[in-house]
N, C-alpha and C positions, 0 to 999 in steps of 0.2 A: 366634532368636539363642541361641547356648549360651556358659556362660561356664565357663571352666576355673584351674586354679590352674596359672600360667606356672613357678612356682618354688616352692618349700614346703620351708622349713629347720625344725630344731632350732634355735632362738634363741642354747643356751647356748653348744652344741657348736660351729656351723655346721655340720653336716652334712645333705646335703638328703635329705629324706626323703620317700617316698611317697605324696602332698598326698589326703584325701579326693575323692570327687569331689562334682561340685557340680549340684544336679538345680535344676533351672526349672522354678518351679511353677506357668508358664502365666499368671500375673497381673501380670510387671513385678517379679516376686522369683526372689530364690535363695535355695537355701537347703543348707546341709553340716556337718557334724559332726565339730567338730574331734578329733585324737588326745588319749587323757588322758595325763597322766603325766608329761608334756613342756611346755615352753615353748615356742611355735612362731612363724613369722612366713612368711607368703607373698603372692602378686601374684598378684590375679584377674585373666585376661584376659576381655573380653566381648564381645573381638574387631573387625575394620577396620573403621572407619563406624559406630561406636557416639558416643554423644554424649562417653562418657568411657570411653574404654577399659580404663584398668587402675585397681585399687584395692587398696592394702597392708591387710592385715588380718592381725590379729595379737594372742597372749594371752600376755603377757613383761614384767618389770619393768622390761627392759634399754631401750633406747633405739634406735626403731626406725625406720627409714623407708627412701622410694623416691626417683630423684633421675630427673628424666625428661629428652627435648632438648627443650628450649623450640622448637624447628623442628619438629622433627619427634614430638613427645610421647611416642616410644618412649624405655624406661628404657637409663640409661647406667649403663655398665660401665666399668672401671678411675679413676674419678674419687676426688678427693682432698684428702674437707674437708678444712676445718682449722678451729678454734676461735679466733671473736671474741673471745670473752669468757664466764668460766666462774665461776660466784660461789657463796654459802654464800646457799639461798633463806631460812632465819631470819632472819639481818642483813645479808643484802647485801653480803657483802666478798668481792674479790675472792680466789680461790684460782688456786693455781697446779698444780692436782696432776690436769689436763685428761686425761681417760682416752683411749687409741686409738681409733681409729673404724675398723672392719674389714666390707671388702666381703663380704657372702653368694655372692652371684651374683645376674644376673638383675636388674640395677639397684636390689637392697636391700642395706641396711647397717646396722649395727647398732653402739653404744657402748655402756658399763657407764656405768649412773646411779645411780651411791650415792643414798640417801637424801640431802635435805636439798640439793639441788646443782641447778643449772641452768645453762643454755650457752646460746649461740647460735653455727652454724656455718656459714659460708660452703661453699658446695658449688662454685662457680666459675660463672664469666660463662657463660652461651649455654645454663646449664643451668636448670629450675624444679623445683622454688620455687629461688632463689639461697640465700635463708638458710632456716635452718631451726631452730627455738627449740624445745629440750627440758627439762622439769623434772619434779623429783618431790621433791615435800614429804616432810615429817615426817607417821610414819602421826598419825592421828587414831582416837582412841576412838570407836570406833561405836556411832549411838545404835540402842538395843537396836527390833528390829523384829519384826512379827508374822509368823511363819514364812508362807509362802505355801505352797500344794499343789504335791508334787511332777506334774510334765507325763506324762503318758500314757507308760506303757513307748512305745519307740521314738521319741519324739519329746526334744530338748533339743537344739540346737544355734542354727547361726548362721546368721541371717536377716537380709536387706540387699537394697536395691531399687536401681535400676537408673533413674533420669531421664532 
């Protein structure tokens, strides 16, 4: 089984871009190494008769996901959340100031998540997940860590297995 990237944007731009490829290391992994530089987001395919065929993965502050057909589990195209409900994550109150939610392609989408904000969005009936709950805190002071070894020249990327 090989698994390839279906769609591979620029998070910030949308512009889709030329996704690495993704090598099978023979054991039930994948494994690819994403672009530097950029914020990115894309959909693995692992292809028909796979337990779980596609997976979003993604390295971006923004707010990101895939919206599939609850039938047929392939990602859908021109759909049109909309926001349940959008609040301030410190206290809890509601706000009104709910950012657009803009198609990539390729059954991904993507919102602008200020800090400190959370939502819940409906995606519409007949689709999964139907809602879909996004947030992001207030950064947090990092408690100070013991630097780890840098990985082998050629090796540093993303690794994810396949059930």
């Amino acid at each position: 089984m090989a698994a390839t990237l279906s769609v591979f944007f620029n998070a910030r731009s949308g512009s889709p871009v030329t996704g690495p490829a993704v090598t099978d290391r023979g054991d039930g992994t994948y494994f690819f190494t994403p672009p530097s530089g950029i914020e990115w987001v894309g959909l693995l395919d692992f292809g028909a008769g796979t337990s779980r065929r596609y997976m979003l993965v993604a390295q971006t502050s923004l707010g990101v996901f895939a919206i599939y057909d609850a039938t047929t589990l392939e990602p859908v195209t021109g759909a049109t959340p909309t926001w349940l409900s959008w609040w301030r994550v410190s206290d809890g109150t509601d706000q009104d100031d709910e950012p657009p939610v803009v198609e990539l392609g390729g059954g991904v989408y993507k919102t602008d998540l200020p800090e400190d904000r959370a939502g819940l969005l409906d995606v519409g009936a007949g689709n999964v997940p139907q809602k879909i709950a996004l947030s992001r805190t207030l950064p947090v002071e990092p408690t100070p860590q013991p630097r780890a070894p840098a990985p082998p020249a050629g090796e540093g990327g993303l690794g994810f297995v396949l059930e």
